[in-house]
N, C-alpha and C positions, 0 to 999 in steps of 0.2 A: 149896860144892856148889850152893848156892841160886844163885847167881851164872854157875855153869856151866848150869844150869838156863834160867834167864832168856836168858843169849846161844844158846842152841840155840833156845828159841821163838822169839828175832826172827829168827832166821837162818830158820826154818822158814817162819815167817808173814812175809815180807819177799819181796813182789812190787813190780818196778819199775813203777810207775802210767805211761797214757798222758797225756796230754795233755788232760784233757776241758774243754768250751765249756760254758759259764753252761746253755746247754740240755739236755746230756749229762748235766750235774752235777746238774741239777733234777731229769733224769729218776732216775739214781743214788738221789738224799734217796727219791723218790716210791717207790723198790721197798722200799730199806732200812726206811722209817720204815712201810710197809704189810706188809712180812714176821713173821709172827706164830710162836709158836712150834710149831706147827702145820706150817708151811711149812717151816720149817727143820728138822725129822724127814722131810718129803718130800723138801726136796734132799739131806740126807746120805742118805737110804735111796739116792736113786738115783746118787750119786755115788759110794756103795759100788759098788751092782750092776753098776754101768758099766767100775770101774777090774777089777772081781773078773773081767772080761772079758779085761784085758791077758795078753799071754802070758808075760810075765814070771812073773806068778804064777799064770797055769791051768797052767805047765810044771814048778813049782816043787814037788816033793814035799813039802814041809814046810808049805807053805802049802795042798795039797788039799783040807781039810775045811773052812780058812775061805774060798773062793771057790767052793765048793759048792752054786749057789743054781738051784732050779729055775727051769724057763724061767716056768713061774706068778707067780712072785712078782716075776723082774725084769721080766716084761711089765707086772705091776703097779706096778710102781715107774716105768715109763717112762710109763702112762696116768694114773700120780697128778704126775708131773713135768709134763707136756702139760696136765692141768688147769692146773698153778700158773702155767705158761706164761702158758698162756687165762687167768686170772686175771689178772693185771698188764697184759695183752696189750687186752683189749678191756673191763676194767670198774675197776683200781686206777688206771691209771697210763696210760690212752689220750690223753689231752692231753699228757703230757710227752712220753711215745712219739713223738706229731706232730709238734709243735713241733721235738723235737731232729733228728728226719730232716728238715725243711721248710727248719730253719737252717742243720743243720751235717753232714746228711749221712747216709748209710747208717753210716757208720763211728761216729758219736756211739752205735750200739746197741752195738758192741762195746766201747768206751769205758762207756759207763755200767755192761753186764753184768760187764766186769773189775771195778769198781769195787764192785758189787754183792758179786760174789763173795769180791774180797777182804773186805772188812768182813764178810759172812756169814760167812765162813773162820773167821776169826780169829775170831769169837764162839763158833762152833762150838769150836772149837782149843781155845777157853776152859774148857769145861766140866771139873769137875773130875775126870770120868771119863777123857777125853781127855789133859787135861793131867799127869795121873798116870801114863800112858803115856809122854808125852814124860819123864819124867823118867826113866822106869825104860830108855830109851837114855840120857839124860844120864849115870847110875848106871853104865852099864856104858864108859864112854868115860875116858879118859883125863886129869883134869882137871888136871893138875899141867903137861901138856903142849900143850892147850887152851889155858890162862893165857898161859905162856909163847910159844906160837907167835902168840897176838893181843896180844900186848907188846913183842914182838920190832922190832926195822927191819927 
């Protein structure tokens, strides 16, 4: 079961990475290694409030009490995200910021922010609260044919 566990968090946490330049990558270390745990309670809060927007689940009757979030709190959650922004943006991380647009482009921000996110992701992912979760779908999932079908040719 542990086993079935584990291949559902890589499969979960398993984003194909772009391509990033020595300067994207810099700028990438300069967010991650400045990201406190502080900051990473503001981006999940706001990446909750954000997804709790999709109409997948505002339409979804089973889900209606937990995407119930008044417009107060995600406006909050959008002006504590635009802080963190402004925070990396003009006082953690504004030399790698330059540098990576000066060398390699507009395109190295979204390059680094993937990379950003993935690695925050996955720490996030990590927590034991989370991770407990993931397993309580691994638990309900089929694991004798999970095996089997990633064994298979």
């Amino acid at each position: 079961m542990k086993k079935a566990i584990t291949i559902i968090a890589v499969f979960i946490c398993s984003v194909t990475s772009a391509y990033s330049g020595e300067h994207a990558t810099r700028l990438s270390q300069c967010l991650v290694s400045n990201t406190t745990e502080a900051d990473k309670s503001v981006l999940t809060s706001w990446v909750f409030a954000t997804l709790a927007k999709h109409p997948n689940l505002a339409s979804n009757p089973n889900m209606g009490d937990l995407v119930s979030i008044a417009q107060g709190v995600r406006s909050g959650a959008d002006r504590d995200m635009a802080q963190l922004v402004e925070k990396f943006i003009y006082d953690k991380c504004n030399e790698e910021l330059k540098a990576a647009v000066k060398n390699e482009g507009p395109m190295a921000i979204q390059s680094s922010i993937r990379s950003y996110v993935e690695q925050t992701g996955r720490e996030i992912l990590q927590h034991p609260s989370v991770a407990g979760s993931i397993g309580g779908v691994a638990s309900q999932m089929d694991a004798q044919r999970l095996f089997q079908s990633l064994m298979s040719q």
